[in-house]
C-alpha positions in Angstrom: 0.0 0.0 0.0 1.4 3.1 -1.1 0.9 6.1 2.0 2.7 9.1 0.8 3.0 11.6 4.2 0.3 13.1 6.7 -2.0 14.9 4.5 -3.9 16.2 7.7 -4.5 15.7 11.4 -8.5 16.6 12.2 -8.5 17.8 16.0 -11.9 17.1 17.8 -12.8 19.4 20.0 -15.1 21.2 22.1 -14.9 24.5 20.6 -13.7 24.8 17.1 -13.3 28.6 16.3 -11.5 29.0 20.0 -9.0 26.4 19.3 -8.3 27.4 16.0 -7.7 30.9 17.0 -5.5 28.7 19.8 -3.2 27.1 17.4 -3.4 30.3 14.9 -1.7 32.3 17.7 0.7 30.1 19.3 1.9 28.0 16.2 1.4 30.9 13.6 -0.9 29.1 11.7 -3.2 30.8 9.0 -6.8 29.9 9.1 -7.8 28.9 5.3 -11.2 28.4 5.9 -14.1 26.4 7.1 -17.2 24.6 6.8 -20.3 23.6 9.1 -24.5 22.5 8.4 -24.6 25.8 5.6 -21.5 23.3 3.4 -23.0 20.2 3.9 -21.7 19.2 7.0 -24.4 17.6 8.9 -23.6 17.9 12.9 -20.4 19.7 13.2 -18.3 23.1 12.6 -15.1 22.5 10.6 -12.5 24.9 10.4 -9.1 24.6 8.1 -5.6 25.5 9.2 -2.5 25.5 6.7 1.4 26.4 7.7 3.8 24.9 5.0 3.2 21.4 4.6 1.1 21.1 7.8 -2.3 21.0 7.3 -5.0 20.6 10.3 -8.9 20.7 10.7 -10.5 21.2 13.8 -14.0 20.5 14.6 -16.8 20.7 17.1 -20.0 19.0 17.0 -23.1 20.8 17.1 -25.4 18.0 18.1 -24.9 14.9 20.3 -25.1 12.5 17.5 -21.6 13.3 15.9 -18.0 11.4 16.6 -16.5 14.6 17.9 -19.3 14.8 20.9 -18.0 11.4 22.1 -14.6 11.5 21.3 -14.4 15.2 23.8 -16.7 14.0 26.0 -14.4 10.3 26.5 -10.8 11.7 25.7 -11.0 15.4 26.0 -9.8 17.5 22.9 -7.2 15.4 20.8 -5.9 14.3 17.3 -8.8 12.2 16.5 -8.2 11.3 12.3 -4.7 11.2 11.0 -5.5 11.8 7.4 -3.5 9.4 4.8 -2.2 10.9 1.3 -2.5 8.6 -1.3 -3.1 8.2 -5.4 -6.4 6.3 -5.0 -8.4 6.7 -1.5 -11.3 4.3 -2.4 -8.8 1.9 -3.4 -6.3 2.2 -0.2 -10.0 1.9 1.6 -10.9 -1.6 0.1 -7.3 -2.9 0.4 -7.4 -1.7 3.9 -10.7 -3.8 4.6 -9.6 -6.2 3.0 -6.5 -7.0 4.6 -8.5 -6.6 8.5 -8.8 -3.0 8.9 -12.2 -2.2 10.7 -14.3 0.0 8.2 -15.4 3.6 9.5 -16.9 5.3 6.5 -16.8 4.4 3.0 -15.6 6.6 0.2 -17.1 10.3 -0.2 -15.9 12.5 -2.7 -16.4 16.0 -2.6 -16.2 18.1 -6.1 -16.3 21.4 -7.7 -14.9 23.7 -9.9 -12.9 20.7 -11.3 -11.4 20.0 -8.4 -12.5 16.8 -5.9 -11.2 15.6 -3.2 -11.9 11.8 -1.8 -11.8 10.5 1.8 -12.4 6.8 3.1 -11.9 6.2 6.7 -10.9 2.9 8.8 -10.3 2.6 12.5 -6.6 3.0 13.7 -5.3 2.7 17.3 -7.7 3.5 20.2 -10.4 5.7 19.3 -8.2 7.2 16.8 -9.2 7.2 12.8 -7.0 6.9 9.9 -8.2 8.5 6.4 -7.4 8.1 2.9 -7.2 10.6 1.3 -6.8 11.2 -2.8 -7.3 14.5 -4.8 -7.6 15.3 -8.3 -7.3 19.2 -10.3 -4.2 21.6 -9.5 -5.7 24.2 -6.7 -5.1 21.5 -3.6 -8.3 22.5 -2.4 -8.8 20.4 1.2 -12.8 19.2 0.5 -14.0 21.6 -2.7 -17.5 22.8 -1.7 -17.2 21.1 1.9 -14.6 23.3 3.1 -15.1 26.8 2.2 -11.6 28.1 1.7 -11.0 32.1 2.3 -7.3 32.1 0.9 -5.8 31.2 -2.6 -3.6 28.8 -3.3 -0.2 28.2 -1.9 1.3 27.4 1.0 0.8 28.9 4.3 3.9 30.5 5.1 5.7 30.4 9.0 8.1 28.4 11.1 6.8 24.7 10.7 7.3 22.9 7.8 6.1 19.4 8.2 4.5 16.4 10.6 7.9 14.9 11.8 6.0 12.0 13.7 3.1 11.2 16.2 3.7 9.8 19.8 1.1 7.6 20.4 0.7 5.8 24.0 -1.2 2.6 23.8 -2.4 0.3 26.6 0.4 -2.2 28.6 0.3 -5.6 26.3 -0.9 -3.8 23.3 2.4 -2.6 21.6 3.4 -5.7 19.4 -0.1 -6.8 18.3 -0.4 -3.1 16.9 3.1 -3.0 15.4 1.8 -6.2 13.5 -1.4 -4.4 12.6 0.4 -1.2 10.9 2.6 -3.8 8.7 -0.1 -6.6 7.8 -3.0 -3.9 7.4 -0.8 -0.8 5.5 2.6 -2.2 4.7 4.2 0.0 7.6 8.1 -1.2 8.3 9.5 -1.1 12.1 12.5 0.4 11.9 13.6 1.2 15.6 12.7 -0.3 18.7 13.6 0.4 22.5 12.9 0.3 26.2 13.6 3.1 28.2 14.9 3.5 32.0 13.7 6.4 33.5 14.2 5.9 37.3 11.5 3.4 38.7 9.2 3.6 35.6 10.2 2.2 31.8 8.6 2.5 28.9 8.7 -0.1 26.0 8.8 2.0 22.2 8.5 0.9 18.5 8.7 3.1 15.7 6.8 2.5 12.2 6.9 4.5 9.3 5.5 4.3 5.6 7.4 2.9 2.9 7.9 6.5 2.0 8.9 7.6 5.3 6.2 10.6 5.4 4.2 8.9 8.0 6.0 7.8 11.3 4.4 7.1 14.6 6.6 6.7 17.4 4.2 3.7 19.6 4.9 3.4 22.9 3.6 1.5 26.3 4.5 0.9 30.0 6.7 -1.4 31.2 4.6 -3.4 33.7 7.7 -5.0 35.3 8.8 -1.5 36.5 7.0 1.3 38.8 3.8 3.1 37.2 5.1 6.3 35.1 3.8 9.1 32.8 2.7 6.2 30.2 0.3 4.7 33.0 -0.9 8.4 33.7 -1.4 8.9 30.2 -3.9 6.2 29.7 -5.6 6.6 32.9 -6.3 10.6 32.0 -7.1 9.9 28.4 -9.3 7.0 28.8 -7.3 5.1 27.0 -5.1 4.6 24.1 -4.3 8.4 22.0 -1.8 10.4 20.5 0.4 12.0 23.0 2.1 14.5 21.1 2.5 16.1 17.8 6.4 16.6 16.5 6.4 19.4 14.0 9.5 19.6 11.9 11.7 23.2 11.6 14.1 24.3 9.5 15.0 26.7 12.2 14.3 25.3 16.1 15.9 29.0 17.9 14.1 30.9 15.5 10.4 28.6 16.2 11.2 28.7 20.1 11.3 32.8 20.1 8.2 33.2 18.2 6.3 31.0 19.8 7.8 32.0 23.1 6.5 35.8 22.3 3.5 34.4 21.3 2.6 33.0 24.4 3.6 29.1 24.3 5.3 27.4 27.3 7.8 24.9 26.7 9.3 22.6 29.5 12.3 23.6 31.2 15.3 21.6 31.4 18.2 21.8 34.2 21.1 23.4 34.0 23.3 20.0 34.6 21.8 18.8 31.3 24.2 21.2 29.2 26.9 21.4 31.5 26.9 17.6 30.4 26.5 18.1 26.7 29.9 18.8 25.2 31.3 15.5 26.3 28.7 13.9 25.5 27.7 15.2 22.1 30.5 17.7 21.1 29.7 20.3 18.8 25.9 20.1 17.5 26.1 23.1 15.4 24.5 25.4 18.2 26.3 26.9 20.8 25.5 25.4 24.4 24.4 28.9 25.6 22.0 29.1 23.0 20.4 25.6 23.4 20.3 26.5 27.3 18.9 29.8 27.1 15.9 28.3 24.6 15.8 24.9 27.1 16.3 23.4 24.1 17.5 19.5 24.0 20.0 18.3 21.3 21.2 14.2 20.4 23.1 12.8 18.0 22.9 9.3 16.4 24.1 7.1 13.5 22.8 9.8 10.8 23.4 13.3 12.2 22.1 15.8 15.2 18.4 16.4 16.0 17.9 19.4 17.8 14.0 19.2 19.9 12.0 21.0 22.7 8.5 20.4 24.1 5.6 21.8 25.1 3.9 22.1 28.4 0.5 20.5 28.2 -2.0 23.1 28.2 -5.0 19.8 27.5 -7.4 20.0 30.3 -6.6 16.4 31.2 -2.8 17.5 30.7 -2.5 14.5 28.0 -1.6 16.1 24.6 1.5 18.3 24.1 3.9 19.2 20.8 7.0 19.1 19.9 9.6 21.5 17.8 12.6 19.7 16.3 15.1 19.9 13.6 17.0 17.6 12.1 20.6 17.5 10.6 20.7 14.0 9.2 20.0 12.2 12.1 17.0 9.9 12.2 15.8 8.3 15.5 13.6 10.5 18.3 16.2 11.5 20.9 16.4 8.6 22.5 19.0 10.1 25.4 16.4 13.2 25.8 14.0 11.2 27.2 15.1 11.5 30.5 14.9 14.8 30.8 12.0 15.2 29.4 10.0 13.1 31.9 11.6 15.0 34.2 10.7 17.7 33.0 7.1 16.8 32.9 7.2 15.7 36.8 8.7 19.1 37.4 5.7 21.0 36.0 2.6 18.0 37.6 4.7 18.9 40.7 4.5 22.4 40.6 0.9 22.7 39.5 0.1 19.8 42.5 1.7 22.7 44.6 -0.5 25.5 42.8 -4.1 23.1 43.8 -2.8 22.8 47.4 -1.6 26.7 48.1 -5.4 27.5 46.7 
């Protein structure tokens, strides 16, 4: 099965117009338009976000009967559809069934102006969707006459320039049957695998990716033979298995950390110790060690090249989904040694907001 990249993530949420305003003015991303009941979409407000190659669609439904009621109302707001590019969506749909995938919505193709767009839909990991998706006509219009778009064509410019990968937690004893499923069900490859120390608490992770290496999910669960950690949380707080965070790709990290930062984004902090450590242990990454400490960002190197990476605080209700900024010079894993410091990280900021709860 040929999947090219990530044509889209669709967000479900509560409110749509407040978190796209949300991601417009802490990511820089341009709203391209929207759709609701007055487009033909029965039971939910749509609206369209574009920066680069990064394309998103966030929606809210507006009665009781549509996905994105249950999905909120079970998981909180979250990537709920990871949208598939591919030549032939009705055909990567039947395939899909075919081969075991459980069937979610059969082909629809929107159309106008000469322009269509087709979408078929299967059940992926958890509650979470996967959609094929196929267009045909030259304007790369998202859903023509679904989606009423309010700019032309072109690229949204800004600082984020592609999907690098999904996180995606799953459920202790789930991890290998899933792995399976990716490469029976789409012809995914594994092509990294791990478990991770960190303290009392590991983590077991497996990464698959496309035969074009656009789509890569980074699949991870908790190590039951070790203390409950983040993973566990995870689960517990978003009812189950779900994406845990969103890597967008950069061409420039420092430059994506100060606007963001001005615009109001909080990223986790990371101790000093950390970069008094990382000349020895990485030598020269192609930013000075000042400038990855004063932006707390986190830098690794493995058998290709440096990745440079920061994260997000959570700013989910249930503090489950966060994102990630990294660039990448060659190398190819996920910042394996980082890991540390981010969950520390993350128990630094539960621990401070515990303190916040008991002071009120």
């Amino acid at each position: 099965m040929d999947i090219h990249t990530i044509d889209h993530l669709e967000f479900y949420v509560e409110d749509a117009e407040k978190a796209a305003t949300e991601l417009s003015d802490l990511f820089g991303f341009t709203v391209c338009g929207q759709g609701g009941p007055d487009s033909g979409l029965a039971g939910r407000r749509s609206v369209l976000l574009r920066q680069n190659a990064v394309t998103l669609l966030v929606t809210s439904a507006l009665d009781a009967g549509h996905p994105a009621a249950d999905f909120v109302r079970e998981h909180g707001a979250g990537v709920a559809v990871v949208g598939f590019a591919v030549d032939d969506a009705a055909a990567a749909y039947a395939e899909a069934v075919r081969r075991g995938a459980e069937p979610v919505t059969g082909p629809v193709t929107h159309t106008r102006d000469g322009e269509s767009a087709t979408f078929a839909t299967v059940r992926g990991f958890g509650d979470v969707a996967h959609r094929f998706t196929s267009r045909t006509g030259t304007g790369g219009t998202f859903a023509p006459g679904a989606i009423e778009e309010t700019t032309g064509p072109g690229a949204a410019p800004g600082l984020l320039h592609a999907v690098d990968h999904l996180a995606v937690c799953l459920p202790a004893g789930t991890l290998d049957p899933t792995i399976r499923w990716y490469q029976e069900v789409f012809d995914f490859e594994q092509t990294f695998e791990e478990r991770i120390i960190v303290g009392s608490q590991a983590m077991k992770s497996k990464v698959v990716q496309s035969g074009s290496r656009g789509v890569t999910f980074t699949i991870i669960e908790p190590d039951t033979s070790r203390a409950p950690g983040q993973i566990d949380t995870f689960i517990r707080d978003n009812a189950g298995a779900g994406v845990q965070h969103v890597a967008f790709l950069t061409e420039d990290i420092a430059a994506g950390v100060r606007d963001c930062t001005d615009r109001g984004l909080r990223f986790l902090v990371t101790p000093d110790e950390y970069y008094a450590a990382l000349p020895d242990r990485l030598g020269d990454v192609g930013m000075p060690v000042a400038t990855l400490q004063e932006l707390n960002v986190l830098a690794d190197r493995d058998y290709g090249g440096v990745m440079l990476q920061i994260f997000t605080e959570s700013r989910h209700e249930r503090r489950t989904l966060f994102y990630e900024l990294i660039e990448r010079h060659g190398a190819r894993t996920f910042g394996s040694n980082n890991i540390k410091a981010l969950y520390e990280a993350v128990e630094r900021q539960q621990a401070a907001e515990r303190e916040s709860l008991d002071l009120d």
